[in-house]
Backbone as CSV, one residue per row, in Angstrom:
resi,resn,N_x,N_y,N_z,CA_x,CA_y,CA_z,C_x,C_y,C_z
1,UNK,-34.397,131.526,-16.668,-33.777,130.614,-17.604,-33.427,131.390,-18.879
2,UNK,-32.298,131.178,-19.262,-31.596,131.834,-20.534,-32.543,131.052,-21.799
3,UNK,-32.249,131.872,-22.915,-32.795,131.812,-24.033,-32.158,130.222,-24.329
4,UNK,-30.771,130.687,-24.391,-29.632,129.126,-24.495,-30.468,127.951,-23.921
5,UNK,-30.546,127.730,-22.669,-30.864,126.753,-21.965,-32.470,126.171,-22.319
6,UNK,-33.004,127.245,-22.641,-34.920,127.033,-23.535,-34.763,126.169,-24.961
7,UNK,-33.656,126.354,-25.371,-33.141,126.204,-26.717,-32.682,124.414,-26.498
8,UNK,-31.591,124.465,-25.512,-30.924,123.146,-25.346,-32.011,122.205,-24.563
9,UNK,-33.055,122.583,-23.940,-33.822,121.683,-23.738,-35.469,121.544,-25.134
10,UNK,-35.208,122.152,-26.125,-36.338,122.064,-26.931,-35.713,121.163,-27.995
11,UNK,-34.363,121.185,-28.119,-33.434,120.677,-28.764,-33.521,118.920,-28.525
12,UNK,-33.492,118.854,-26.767,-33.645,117.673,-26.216,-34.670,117.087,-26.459
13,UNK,-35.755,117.917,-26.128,-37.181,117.324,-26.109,-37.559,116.761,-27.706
14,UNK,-36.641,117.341,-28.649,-37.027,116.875,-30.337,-36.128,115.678,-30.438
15,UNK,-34.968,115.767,-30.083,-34.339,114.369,-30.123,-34.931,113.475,-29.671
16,UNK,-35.182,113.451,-28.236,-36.010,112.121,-27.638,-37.082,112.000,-28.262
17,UNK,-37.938,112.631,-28.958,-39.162,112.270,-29.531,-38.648,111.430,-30.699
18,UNK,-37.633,111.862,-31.161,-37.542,111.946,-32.485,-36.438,109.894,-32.807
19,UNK,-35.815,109.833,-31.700,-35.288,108.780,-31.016,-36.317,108.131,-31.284
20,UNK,-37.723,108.543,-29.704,-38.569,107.561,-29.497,-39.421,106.770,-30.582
21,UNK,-39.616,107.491,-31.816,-40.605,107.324,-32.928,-39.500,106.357,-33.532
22,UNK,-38.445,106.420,-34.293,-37.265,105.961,-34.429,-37.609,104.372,-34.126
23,UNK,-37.374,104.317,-32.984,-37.084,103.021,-32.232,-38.606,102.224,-32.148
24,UNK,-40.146,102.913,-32.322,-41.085,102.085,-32.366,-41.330,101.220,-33.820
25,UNK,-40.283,101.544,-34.944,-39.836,101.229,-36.058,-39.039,99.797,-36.101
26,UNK,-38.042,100.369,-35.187,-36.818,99.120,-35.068,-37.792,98.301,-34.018
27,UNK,-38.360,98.333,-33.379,-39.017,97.642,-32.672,-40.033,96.118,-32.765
28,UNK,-40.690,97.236,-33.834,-41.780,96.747,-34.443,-41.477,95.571,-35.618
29,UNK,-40.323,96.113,-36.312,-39.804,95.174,-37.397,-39.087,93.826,-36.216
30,UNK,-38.508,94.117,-35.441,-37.535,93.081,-34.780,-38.554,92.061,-33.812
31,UNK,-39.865,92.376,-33.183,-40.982,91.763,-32.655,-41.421,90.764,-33.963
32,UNK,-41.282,90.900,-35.424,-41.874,90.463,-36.228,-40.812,89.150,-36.820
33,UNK,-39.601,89.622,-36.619,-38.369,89.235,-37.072,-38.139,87.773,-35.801
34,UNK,-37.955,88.352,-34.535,-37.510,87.628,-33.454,-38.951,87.198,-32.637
35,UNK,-40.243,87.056,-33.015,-41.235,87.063,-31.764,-40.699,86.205,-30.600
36,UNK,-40.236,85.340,-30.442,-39.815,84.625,-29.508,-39.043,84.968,-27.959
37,UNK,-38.515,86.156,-28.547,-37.813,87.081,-27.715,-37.984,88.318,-27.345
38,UNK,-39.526,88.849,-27.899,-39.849,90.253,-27.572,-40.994,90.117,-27.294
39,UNK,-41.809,90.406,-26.114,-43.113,90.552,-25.571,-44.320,91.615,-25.755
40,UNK,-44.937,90.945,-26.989,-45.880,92.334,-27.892,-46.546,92.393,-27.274
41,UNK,-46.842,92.033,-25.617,-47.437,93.185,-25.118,-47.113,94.590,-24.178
42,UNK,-45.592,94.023,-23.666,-45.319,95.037,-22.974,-44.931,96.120,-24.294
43,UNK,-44.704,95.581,-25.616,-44.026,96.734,-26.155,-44.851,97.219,-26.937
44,UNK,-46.358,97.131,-26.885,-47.902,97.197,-27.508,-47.950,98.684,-26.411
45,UNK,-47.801,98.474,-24.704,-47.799,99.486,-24.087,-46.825,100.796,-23.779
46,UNK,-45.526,100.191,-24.688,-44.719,101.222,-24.086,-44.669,101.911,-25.602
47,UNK,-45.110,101.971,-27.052,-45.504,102.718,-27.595,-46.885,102.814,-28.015
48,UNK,-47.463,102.656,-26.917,-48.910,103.467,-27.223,-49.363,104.898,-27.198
49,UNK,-48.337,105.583,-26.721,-48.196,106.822,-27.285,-48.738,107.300,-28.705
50,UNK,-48.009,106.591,-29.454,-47.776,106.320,-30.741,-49.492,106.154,-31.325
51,UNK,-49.349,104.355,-30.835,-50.650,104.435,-31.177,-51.949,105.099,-31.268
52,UNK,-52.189,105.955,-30.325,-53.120,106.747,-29.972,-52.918,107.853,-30.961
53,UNK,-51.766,108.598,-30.944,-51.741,109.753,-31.890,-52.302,109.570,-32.974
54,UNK,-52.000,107.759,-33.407,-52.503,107.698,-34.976,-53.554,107.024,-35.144
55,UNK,-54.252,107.134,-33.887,-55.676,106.929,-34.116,-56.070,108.353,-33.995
56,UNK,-56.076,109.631,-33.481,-56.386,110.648,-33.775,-56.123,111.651,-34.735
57,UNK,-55.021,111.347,-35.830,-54.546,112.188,-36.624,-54.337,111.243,-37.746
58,UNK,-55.101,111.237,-38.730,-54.930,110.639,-40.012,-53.231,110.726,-40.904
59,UNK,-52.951,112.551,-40.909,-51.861,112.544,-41.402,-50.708,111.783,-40.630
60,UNK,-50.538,111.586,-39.387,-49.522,110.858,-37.979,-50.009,109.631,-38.881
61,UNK,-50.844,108.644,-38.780,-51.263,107.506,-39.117,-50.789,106.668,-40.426
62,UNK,-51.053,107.645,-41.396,-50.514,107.290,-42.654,-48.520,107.553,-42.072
63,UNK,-48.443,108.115,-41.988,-46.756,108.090,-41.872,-45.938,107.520,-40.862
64,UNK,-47.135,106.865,-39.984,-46.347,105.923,-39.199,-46.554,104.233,-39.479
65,UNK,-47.583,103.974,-40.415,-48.229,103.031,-40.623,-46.952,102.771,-41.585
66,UNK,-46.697,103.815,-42.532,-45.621,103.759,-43.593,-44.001,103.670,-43.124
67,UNK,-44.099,103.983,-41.921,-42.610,104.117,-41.362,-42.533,102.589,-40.439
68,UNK,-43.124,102.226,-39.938,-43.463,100.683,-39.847,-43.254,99.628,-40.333
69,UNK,-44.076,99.800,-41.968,-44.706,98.897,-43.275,-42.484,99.247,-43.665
70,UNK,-42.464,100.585,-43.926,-40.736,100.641,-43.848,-39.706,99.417,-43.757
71,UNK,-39.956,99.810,-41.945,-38.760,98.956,-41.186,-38.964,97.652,-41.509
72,UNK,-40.237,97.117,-41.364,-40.647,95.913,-41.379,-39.638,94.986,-42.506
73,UNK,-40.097,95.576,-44.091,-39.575,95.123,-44.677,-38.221,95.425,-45.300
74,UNK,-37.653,96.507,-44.583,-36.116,96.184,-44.752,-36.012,95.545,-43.712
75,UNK,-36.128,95.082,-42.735,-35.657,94.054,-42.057,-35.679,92.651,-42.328
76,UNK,-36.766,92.599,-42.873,-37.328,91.139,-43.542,-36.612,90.431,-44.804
77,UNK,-36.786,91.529,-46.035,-36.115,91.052,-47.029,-37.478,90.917,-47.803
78,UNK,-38.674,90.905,-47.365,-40.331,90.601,-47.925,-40.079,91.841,-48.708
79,UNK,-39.657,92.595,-49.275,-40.616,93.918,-49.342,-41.054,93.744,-50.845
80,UNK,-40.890,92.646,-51.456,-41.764,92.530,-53.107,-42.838,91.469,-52.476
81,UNK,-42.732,90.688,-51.700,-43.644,89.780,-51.592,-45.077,90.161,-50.621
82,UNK,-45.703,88.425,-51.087,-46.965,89.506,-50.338,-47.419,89.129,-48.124
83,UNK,-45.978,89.235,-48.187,-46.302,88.625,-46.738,-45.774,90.105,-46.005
84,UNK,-47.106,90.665,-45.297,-46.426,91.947,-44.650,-47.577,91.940,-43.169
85,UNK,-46.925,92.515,-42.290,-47.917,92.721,-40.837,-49.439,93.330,-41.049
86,UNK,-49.942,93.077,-40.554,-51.310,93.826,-40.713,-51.056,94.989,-39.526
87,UNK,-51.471,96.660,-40.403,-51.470,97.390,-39.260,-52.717,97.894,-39.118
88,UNK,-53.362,98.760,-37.971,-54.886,99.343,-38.031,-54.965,100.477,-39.550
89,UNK,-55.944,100.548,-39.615,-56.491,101.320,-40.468,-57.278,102.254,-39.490
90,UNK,-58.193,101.374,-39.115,-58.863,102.175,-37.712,-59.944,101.997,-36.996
91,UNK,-60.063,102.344,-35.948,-60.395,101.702,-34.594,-61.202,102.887,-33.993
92,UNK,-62.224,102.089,-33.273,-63.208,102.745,-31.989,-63.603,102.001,-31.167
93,UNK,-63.698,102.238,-30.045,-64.263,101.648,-28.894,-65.639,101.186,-28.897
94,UNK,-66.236,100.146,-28.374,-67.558,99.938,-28.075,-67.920,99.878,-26.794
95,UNK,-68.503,100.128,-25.877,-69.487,100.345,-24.423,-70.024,99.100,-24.645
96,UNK,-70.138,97.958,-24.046,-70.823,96.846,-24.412,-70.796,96.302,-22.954
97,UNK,-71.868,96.117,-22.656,-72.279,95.519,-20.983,-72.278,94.078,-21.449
98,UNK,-72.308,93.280,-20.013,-71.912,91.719,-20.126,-73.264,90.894,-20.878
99,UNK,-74.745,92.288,-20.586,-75.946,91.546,-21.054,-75.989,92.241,-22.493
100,UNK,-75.277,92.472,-23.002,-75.545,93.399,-24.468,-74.635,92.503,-24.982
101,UNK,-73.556,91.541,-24.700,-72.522,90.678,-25.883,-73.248,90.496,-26.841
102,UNK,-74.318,89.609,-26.100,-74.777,88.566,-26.910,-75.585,89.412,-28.348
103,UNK,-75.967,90.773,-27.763,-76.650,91.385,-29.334,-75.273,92.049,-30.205
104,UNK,-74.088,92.103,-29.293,-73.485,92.973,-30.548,-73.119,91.715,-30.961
105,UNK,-72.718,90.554,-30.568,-72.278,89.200,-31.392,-72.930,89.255,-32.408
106,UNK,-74.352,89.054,-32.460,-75.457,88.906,-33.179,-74.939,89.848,-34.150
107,UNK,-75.176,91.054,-34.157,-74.973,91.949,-34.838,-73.851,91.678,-36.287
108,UNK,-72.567,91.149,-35.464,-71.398,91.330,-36.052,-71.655,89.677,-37.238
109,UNK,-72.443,88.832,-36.387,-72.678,87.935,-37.298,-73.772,87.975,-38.395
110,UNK,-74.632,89.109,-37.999,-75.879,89.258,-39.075,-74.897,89.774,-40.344
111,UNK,-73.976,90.869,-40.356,-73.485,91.470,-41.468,-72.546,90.401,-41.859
112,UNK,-71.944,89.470,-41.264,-70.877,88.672,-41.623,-71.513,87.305,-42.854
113,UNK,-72.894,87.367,-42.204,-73.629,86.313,-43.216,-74.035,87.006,-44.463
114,UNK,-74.541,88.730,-44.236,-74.762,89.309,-45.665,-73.885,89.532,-46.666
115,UNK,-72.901,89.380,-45.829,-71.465,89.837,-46.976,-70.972,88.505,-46.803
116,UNK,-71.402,87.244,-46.648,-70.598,85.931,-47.248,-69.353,85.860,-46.626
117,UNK,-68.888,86.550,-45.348,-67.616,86.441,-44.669,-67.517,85.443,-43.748
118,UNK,-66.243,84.886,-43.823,-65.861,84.132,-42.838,-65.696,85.202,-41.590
119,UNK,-66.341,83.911,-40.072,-65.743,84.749,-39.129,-65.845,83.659,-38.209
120,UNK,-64.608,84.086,-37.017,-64.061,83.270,-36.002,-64.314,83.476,-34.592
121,UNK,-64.640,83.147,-33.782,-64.729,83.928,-32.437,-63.909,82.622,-31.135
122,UNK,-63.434,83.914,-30.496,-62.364,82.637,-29.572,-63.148,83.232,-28.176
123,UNK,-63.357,82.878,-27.245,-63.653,83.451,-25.703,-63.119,82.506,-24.490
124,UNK,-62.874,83.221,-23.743,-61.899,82.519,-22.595,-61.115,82.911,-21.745
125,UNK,-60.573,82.530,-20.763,-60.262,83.295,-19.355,-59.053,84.515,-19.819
126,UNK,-58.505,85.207,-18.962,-56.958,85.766,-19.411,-57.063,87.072,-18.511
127,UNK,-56.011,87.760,-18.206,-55.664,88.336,-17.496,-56.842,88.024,-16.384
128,UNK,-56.923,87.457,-15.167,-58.322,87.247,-14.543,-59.873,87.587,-15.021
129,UNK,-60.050,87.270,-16.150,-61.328,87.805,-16.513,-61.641,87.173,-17.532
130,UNK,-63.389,87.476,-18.326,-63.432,86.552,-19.591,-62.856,87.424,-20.723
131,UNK,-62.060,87.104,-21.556,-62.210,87.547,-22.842,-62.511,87.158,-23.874
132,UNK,-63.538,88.217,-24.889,-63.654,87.682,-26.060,-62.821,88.670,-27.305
133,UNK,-62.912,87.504,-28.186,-62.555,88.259,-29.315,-63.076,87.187,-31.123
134,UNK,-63.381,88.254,-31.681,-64.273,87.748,-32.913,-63.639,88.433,-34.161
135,UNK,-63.342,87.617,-35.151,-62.713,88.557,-36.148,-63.341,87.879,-37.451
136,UNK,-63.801,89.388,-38.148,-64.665,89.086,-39.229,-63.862,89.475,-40.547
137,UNK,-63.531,88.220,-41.396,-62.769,87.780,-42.312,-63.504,88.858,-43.956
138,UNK,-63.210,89.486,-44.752,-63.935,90.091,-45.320,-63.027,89.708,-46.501
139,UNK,-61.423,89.354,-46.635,-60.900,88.278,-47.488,-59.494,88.346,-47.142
140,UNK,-58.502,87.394,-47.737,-57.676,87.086,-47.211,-56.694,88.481,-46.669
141,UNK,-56.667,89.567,-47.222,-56.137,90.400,-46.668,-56.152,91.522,-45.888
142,UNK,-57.765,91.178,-45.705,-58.774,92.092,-44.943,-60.069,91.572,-43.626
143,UNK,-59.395,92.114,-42.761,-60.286,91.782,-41.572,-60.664,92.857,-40.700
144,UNK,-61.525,92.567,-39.668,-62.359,93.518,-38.593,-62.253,92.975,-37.489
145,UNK,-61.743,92.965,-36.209,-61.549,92.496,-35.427,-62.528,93.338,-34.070
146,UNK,-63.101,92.449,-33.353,-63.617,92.782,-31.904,-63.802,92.228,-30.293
147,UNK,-62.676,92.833,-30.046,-62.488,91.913,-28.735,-62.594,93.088,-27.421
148,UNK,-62.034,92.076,-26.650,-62.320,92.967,-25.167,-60.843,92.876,-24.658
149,UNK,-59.577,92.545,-25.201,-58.517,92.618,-24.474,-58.244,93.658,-23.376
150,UNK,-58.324,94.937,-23.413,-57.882,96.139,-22.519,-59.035,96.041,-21.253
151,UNK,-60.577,95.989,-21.486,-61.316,95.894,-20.295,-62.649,95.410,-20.847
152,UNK,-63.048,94.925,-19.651,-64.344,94.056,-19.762,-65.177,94.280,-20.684
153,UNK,-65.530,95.634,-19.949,-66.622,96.404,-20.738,-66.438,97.270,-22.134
154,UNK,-65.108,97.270,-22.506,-65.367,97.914,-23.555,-64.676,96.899,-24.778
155,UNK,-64.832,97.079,-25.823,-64.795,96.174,-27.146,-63.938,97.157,-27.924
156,UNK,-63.086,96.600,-28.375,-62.218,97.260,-29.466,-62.462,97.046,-30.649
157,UNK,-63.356,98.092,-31.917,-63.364,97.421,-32.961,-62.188,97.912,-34.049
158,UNK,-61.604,96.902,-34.809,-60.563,97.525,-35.242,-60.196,96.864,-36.858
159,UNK,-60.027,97.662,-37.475,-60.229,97.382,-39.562,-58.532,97.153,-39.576
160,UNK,-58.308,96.233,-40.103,-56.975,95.792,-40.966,-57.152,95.387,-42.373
161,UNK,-56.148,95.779,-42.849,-56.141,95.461,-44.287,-55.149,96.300,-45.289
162,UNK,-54.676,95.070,-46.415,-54.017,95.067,-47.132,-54.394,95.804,-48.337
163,UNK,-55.227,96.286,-48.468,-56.492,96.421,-49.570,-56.594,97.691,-49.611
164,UNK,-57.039,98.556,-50.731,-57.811,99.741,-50.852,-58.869,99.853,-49.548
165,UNK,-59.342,101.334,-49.263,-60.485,101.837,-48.493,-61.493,100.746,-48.875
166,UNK,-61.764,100.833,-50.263,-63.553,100.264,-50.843,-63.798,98.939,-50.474
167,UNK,-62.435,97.863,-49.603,-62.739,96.749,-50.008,-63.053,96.380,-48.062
168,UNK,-62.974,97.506,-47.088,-63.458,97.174,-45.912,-64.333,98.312,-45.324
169,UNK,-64.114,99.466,-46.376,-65.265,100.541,-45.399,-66.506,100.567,-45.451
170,UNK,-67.257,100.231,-46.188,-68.370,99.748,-46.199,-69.041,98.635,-45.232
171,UNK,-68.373,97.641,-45.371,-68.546,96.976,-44.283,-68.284,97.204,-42.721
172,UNK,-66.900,98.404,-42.621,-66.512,98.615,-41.326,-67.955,99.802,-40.962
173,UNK,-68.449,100.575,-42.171,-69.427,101.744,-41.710,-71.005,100.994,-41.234
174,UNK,-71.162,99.954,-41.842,-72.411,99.241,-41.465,-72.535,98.880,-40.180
175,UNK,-71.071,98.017,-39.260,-71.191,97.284,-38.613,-71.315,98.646,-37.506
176,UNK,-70.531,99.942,-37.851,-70.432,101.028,-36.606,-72.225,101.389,-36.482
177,UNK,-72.972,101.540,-37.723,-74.229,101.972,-37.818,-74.654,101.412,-37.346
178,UNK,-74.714,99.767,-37.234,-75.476,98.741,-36.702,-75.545,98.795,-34.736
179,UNK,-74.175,99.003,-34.569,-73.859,99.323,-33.294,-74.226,100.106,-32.464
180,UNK,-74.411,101.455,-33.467,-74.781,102.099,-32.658,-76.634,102.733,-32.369
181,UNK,-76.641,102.275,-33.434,-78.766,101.749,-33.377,-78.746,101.017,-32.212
182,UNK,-77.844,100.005,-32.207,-78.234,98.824,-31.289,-78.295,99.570,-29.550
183,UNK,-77.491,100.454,-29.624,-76.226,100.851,-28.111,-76.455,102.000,-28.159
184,UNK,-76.792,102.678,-29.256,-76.853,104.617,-28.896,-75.448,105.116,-29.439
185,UNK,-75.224,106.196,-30.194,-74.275,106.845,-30.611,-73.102,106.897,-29.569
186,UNK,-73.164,106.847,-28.260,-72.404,107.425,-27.564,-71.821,106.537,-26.776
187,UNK,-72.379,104.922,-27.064,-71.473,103.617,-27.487,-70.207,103.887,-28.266
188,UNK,-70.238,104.271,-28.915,-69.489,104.435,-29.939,-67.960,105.462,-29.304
189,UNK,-67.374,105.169,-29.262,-66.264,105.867,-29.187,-64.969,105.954,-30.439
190,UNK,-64.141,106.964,-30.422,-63.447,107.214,-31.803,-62.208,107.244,-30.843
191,UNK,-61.378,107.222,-31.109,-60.621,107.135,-30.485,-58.849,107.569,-31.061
């Protein structure tokens, strides 16, 4: 293979990336714009690419969170007001067996009563199976969410918010500490 042809396909391979990132932008704003007509979950899976990178790379994260927070609101017309998507901040997995719910529930509700938070929990059938999911309110623009959407056994815990670091990490670092006393470090997944 010629130098040329190494060239015209590295060339390719930056466009399509560069396309693909592009379009999880226009995407993302137009799911928010039109929900009625776009299915956030198939399009939850077809840039999870995405997602994943910016759960492993802080600098990816901040600049896609921002290229997002972007589109969003030039599409919207919001961008002085205070109505904007909630995106992750950030997320780890939990290992949680069907006889352990009931202590990480516990868990998530012991800190939810020390810190005076509202919290919600929904559980119930879906994709053939039970799911739960519990989201701990820390204030109106800041929440912690933990569910089991992707698989049984594992729990997604995941920090949103509108807010500075100080006003959910503390609480997001307790509930991981708590977890993983409860479950063993290696519960814990980063993801």
């Amino acid at each position: 293979m010629s130098l040329w042809h190494i060239t015209e396909w590295a060339i390719f391979v930056v466009l399509t990336a560069t396309i693909y990132f592009l379009s999880a932008g226009v995407t993302f704003a137009a799911m928010y714009r039109w929900p009625n007509v776009f299915n956030g979950l198939v399009l939850s899976r077809i840039y999870s690419p995405l997602e994943a990178l910016s759960r492993r790379s802080q600098k990816f994260m901040r600049l896609y969170n921002d290229y997002l927070n972007w589109c969003y609101f030039r599409s919207t017309g919001y961008e002085n007001t205070v109505l904007r998507p909630f995106i992750p901040h950030d997320q780890v997995r939990i290992l949680v067996s069907d006889a352990q719910l009931a202590q990480a529930l516990a868990i998530i509700r012991n800190i939810s009563i020390e810190g005076h938070f509202t919290i919600s929990e929904w559980g119930g059938p879906g994709e053939g199976r039970a799911i739960h999911s519990t989201t701990l309110r820390i204030t109106a623009e800041t929440h912690i969410l933990f569910e089991n959407v992707r698989d049984p056994q594992t729990f997604d815990l995941i920090a949103y918010s509108h807010e500075a670091d100080h006003m959910w990490r503390p609480t997001w670092m307790a509930l991981i500490k708590e977890l993983s006393l409860a479950f063993g470090p290696e519960s814990v997944v980063r993801e």
